[in-house]
VEXZA-104135 format. One line per 5 residues: number of its first residue (from 1); their letters; for each residue y negated, x, z of C-alpha. Coordinates in pm, 1 decimal. Example, Ala and Ser with C-alpha at 12.3 -4.5 7.8 and 13.67 -1.06 7.14 Angstrom:
REM VEXZA-104135
1 = AS = 450.0,1230.0,780.0  106.0,1367.0,714.0
This chain:
REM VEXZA-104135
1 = XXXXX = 0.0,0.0,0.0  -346.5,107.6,-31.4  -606.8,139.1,256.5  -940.0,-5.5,103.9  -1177.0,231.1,18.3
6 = XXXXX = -1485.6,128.1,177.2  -1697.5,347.9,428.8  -1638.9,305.6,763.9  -1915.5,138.6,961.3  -2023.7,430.5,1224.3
11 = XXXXX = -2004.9,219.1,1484.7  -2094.1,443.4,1769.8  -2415.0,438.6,1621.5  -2451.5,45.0,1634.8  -2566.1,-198.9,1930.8
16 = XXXXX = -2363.9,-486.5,2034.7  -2481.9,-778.9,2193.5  -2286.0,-942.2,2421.3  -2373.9,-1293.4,2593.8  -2197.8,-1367.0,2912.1
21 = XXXXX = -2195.0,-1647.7,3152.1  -2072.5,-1675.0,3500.2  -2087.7,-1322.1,3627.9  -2024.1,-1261.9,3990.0  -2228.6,-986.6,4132.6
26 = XXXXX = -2296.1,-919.5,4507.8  -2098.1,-1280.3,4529.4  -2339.0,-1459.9,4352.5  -2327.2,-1635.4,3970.3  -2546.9,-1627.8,3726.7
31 = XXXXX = -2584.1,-1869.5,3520.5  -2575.1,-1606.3,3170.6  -2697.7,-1276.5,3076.9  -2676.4,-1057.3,2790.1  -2524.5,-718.6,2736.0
36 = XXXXX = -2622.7,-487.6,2485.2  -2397.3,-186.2,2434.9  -2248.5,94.0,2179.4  -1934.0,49.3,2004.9  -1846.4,342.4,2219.2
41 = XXXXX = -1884.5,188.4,2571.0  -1759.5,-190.4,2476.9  -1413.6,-183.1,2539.3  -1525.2,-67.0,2912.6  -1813.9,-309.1,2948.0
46 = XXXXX = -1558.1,-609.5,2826.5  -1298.8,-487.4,3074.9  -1561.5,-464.2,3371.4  -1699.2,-806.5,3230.9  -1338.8,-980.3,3257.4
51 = XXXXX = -1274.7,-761.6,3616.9  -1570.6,-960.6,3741.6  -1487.3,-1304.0,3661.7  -1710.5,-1303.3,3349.3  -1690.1,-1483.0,3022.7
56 = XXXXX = -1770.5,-1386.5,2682.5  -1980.1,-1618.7,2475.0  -2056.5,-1427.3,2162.7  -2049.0,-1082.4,2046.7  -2239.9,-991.5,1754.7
61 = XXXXX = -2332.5,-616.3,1644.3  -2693.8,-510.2,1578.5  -2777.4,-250.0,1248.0  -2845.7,39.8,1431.3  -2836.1,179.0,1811.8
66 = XXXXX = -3141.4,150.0,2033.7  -3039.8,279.2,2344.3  -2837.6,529.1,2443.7  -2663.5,304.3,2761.4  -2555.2,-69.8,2877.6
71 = XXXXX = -2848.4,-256.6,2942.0  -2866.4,-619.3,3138.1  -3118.2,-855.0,3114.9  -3132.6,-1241.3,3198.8  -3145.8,-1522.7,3004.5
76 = XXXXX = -3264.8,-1856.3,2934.9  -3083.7,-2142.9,2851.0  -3238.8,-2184.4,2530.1  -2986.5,-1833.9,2435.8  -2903.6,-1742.3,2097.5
81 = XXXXX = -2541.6,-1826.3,2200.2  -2595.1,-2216.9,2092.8  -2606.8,-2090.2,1750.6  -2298.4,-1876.7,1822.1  -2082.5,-1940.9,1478.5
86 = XXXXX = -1712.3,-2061.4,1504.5  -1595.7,-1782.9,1287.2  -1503.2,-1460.3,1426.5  -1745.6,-1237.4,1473.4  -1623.8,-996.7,1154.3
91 = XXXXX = -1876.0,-710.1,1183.5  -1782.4,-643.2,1515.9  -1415.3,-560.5,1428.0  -1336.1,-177.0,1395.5  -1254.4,-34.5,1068.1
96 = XXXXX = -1123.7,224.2,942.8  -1216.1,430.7,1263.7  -948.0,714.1,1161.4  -885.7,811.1,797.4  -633.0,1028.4,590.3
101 = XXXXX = -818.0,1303.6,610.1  -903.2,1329.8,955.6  -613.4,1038.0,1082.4  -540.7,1000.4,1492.0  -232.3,1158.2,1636.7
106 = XXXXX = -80.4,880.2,1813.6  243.3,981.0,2040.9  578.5,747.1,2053.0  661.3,580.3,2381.6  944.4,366.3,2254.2
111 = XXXXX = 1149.5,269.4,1974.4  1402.9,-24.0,2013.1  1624.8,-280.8,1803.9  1469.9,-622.3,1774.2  1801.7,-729.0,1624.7
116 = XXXXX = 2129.9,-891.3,1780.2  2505.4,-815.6,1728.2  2554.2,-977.0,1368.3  2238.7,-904.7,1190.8  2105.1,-781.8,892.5
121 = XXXXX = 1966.4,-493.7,815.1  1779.0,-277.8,1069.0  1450.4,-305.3,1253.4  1290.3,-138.3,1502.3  952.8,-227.1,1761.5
126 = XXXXX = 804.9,114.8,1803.9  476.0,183.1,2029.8  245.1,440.2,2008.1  -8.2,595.5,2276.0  -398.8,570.2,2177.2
131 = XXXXX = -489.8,790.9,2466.3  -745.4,1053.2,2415.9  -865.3,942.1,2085.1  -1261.0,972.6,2031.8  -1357.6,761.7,1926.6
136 = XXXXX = -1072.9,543.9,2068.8  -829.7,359.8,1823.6  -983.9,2.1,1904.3  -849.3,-329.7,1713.7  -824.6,-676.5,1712.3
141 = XXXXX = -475.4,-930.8,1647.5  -449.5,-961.3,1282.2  -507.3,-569.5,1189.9  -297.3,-341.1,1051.5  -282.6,43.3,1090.4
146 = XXXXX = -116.0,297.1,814.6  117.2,553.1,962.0  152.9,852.5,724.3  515.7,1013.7,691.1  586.5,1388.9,793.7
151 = XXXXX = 687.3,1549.6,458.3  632.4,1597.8,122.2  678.4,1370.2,-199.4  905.3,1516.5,-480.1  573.8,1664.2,-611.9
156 = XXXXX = 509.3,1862.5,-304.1  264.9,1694.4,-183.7  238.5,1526.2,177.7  337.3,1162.1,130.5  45.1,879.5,98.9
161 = XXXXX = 49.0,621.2,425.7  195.8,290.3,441.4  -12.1,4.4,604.5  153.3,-172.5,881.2  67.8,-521.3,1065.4
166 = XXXXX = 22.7,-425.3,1418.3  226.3,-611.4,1655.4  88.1,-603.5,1949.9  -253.0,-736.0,2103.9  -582.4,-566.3,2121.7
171 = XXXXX = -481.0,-461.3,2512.3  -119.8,-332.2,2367.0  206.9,-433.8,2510.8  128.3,-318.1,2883.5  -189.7,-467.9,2887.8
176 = XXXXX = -382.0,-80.0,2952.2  -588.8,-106.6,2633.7  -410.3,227.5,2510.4  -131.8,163.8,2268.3  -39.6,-43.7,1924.3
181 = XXXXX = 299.9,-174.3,1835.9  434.5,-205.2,1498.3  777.8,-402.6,1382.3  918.3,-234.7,1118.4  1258.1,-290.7,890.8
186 = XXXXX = 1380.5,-21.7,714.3  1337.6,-35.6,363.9  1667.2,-7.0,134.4  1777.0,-71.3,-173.3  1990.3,8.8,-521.8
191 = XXXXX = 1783.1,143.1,-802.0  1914.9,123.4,-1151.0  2148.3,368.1,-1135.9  2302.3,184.7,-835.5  2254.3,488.8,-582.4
196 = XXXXX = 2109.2,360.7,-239.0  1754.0,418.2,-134.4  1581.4,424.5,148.4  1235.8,396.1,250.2  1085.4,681.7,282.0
201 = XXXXX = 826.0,558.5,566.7  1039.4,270.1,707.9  1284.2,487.5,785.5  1123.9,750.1,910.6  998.7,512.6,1169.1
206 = XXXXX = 1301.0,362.0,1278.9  1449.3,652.2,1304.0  1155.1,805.4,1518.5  1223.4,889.7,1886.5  996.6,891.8,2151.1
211 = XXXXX = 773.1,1179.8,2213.2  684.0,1244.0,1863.9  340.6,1313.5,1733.6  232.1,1051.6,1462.6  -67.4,1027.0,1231.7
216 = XXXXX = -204.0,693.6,1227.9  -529.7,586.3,1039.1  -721.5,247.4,1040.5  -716.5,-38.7,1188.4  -793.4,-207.6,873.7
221 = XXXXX = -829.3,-588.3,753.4  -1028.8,-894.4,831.0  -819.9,-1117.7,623.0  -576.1,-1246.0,981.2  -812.4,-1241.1,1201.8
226 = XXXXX = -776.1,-1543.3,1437.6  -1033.4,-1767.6,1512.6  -1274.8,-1792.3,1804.1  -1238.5,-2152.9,1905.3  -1011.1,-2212.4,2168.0
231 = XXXXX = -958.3,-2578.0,2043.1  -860.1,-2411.2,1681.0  -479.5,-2509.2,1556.9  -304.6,-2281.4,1374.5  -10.5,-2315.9,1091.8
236 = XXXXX = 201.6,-1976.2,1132.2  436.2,-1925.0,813.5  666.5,-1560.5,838.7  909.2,-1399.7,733.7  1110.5,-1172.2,877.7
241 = XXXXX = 876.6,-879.2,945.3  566.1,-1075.9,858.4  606.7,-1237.7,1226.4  398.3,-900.2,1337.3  54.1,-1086.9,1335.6
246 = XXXXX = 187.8,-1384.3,1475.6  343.8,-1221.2,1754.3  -26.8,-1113.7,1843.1  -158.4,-1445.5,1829.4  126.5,-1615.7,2070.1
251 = XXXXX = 55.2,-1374.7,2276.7  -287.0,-1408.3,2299.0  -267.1,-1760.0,2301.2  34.7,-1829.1,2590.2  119.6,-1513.0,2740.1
256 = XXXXX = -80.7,-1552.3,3129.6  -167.2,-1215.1,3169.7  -347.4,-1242.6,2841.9  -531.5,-1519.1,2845.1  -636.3,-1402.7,3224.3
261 = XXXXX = -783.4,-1097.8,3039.2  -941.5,-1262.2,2745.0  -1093.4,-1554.4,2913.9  -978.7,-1745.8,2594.1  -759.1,-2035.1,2711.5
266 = XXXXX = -619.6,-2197.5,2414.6  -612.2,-2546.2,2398.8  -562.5,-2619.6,2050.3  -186.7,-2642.2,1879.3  -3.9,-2381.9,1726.7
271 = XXXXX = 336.5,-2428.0,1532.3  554.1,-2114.5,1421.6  750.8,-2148.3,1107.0  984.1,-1857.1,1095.8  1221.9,-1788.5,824.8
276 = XXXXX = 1552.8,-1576.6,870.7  1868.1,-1524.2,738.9  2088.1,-1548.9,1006.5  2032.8,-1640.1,1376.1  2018.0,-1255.9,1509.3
281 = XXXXX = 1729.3,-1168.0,1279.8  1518.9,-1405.6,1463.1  1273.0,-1157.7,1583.1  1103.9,-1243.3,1929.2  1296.9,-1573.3,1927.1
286 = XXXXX = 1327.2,-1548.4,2323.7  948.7,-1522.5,2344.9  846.1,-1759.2,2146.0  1158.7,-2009.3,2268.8  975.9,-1959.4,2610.4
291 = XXXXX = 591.6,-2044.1,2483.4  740.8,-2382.9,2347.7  918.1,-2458.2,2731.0  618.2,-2393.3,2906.0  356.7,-2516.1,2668.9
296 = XXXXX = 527.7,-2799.4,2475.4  199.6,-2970.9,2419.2  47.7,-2646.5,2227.4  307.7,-2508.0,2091.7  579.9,-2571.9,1814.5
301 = XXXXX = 846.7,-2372.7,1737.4  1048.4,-2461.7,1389.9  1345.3,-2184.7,1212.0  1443.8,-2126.1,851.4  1769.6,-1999.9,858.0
306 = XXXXX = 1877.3,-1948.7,551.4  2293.6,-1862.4,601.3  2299.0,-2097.0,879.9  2112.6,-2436.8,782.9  2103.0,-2652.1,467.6
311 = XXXXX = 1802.8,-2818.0,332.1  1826.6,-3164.9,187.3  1948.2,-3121.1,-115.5  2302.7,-2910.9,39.6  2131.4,-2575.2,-42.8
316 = XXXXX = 2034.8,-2290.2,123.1  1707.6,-2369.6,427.4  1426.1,-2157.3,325.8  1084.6,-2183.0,496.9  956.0,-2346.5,180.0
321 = XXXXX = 1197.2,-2655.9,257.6  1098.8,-2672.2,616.3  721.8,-2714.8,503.4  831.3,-2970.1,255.2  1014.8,-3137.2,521.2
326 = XXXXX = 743.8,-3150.3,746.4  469.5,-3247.9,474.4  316.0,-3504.2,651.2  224.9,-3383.5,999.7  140.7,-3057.6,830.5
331 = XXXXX = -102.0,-3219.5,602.0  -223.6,-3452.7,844.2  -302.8,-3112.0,1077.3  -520.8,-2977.8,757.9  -712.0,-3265.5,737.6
336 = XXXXX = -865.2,-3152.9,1046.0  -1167.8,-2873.3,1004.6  -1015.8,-2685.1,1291.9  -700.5,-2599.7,1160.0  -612.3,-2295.2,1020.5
341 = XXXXX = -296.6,-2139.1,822.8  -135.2,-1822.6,829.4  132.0,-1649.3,628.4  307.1,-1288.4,601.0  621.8,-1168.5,479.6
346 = XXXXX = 786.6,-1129.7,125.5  542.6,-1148.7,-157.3  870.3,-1336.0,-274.6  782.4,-1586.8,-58.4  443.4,-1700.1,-186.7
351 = XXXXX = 569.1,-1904.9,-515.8  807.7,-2102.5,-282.4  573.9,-2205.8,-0.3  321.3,-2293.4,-293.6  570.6,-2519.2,-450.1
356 = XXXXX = 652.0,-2651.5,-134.9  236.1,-2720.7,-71.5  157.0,-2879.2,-428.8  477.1,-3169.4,-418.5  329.9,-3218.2,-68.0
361 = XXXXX = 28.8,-3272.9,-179.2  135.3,-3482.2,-492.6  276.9,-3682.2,-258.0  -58.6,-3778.8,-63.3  -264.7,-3759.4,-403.4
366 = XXXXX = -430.5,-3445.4,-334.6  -416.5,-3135.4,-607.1  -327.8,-2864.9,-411.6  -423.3,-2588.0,-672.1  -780.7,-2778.2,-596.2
371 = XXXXX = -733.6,-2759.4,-204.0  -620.8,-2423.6,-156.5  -921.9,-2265.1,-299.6  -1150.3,-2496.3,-38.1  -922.6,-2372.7,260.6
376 = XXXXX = -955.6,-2000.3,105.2  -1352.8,-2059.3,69.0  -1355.5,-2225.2,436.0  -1169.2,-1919.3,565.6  -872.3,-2121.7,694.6
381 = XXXXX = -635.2,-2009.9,426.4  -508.7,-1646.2,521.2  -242.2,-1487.4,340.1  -100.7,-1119.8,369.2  202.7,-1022.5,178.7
386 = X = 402.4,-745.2,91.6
């Protein structure tokens, strides 16, 4: 894949503004204030914010840096942060913070199957530490990092990175705010000849072990990035490996420890459509079984599995024929201005999940080569595939 090309924003040179409400200092609230701050210091200043029983309004990044540390100032309820947008704050995601040339060395704290006795294939979560990193490897759900394989290409030249959705939430599996997570299958195949091949990145990282010094560049993308309102409702469509983002976002949304860091409670509902071939490649199926027992009102949880289940017609059950089966509820969800759609996996799996869309749509009289350019334009259409 290739990393776009565009500068990175030199963010440690740009002010962010943060509006807060419900502080606690000396044991008193205040009613809001407002935080402005370097790219450099806000991680810290949104950790001390959340320590303190805090709230984050808005966040919104300024052109250039007027100060050189956090200042605090008061405000009045006629704030800026009524005219807060319900779109994520986009210029205030880091990009492209590391690059080829000059990527981060990230170290490998673990590397484990995600797969059960019976599967298919191979894949691997793997973790890296963003300790010591200047400026430090910051990103948001929805990102992906490249990871560039030790080695040379048959040329003899070092080979070119491969992008990877991150897995894990901005504040990383153990919640410290200093490591990413990837879920990775190894790549293999038959070329023409019929000799196997392997991925040459893929399976360098499944086969990585722990203690080993990576180069990682990024974060890159703004196309997944989830949106700000906790009353949002999200339509999740993956395959296999292409559950990475959404992993982020359940996380975000039901796991407590998160949302006791965020201060995002979500509210709004959120249904998974996961697509597998058999039952052990269900990838974080015990998490995500769990989110759907404790918050059945928020969260639906609905499998593909396409060796296991048959769709109507006797044939194989692809995620296409579970969206087609549930037409109607989906349809009556995207209706609604608040809800959002996500998919990742398979390029492969695009055509299918399109016809799937269009007879749904047929069905209600809509044209859904008409719709799916509105929900692209009204940024609730979000598609990354591979």
């Amino acid at each position: 894949m290739r990393v776009s090309s565009a500068a990175s924003n030199t963010y440690n040179e740009r002010v962010f503004t943060l509006v807060v409400v419900g502080l606690q200092a000396s044991k008193q609230r205040r009613s809001e204030q407002t935080f402005k701050v370097s790219y450099d210091r806000l991680q810290s200043t949104v950790q001390r914010i959340n320590s303190c029983g805090g709230r984050i309004l808005s966040v919104t990044a300024g052109s250039s840096r007027t100060t050189a540390h956090t200042s605090v100032s008061t405000a009045s309820a006629t704030s800026t942060v009524t005219e807060t947008p319900s779109k994520p704050a986009h210029k205030a995601v880091p990009v492209n913070l590391y690059k080829p040339k000059s990527p981060f060395i990230g170290t490998v704290t673990e590397n484990y199957s995600l797969l059960k006795e019976g599967a298919i294939g191979r894949v691997q979560h793997i973790t890296f530490d963003l300790s010591g990193g200047d400026p430090h490897l910051a990103y948001v759900e929805g990102q992906s990092i490249g990871i560039i394989p030790e080695g040379e290409d048959a040329k003899g030249k070092p080979h070119k990175l491969r992008l990877y959705s991150i897995a894990s939430t901005r504040h990383g599996d153990n919640l410290a705010d200093n490591t990413v997570s990837l879920c990775v299958r190894q790549l293999e195949y038959k070329n023409d000849a019929g000799e196997e091949i392997k991925g040459v990145c893929s399976t360098y990282l499944c086969d990585i072990e722990p203690g080993t010094k990576v180069k990682i560049t990024g974060p890159v993308g703004k196309e997944m990035l989830l949106p700000d309102d906790e009353e949002a409702n999200v339509i999740m469509l993956a395959t296999g490996t292409g559950i990475a983002p959404m992993r982020t976002y359940l996380r975000r949304m039901f796991e407590p420890s998160e949302r006791e860091k965020n201060g995002w409670t979500f509210r709004g509902k959120a249904w998974l459509f996961m697509g597998a071939p058999k039952t052990p490649n269900l990838l974080y199926d015990e998490d995500f079984e769990h989110y759907e027992r404790e918050y059945p009102d928020n969260f639906r949880y609905t499998k593909a599995i396409s060796r296991e289940q048959q769709n109507s017609k006797g044939g194989r059950m692809y995620i296409q024929d579970r969206v087609l089966e549930y037409a109607d509820e989906i349809f009556a969800m995207i209706e609604n201005p608040k809800t959002h759609v996500y998919m990742c996996g398979l390029r492969g799996m695009e055509p299918g999940i399109d016809e799937a869309m269009s007879a749904a749509a047929a069905a209600k009289g809509l044209d859904w080569s008409e719709l799916r350019p509105q929900l692209k334009k009204a940024e609730r259409w979000h598609v990354e595939t591979y």
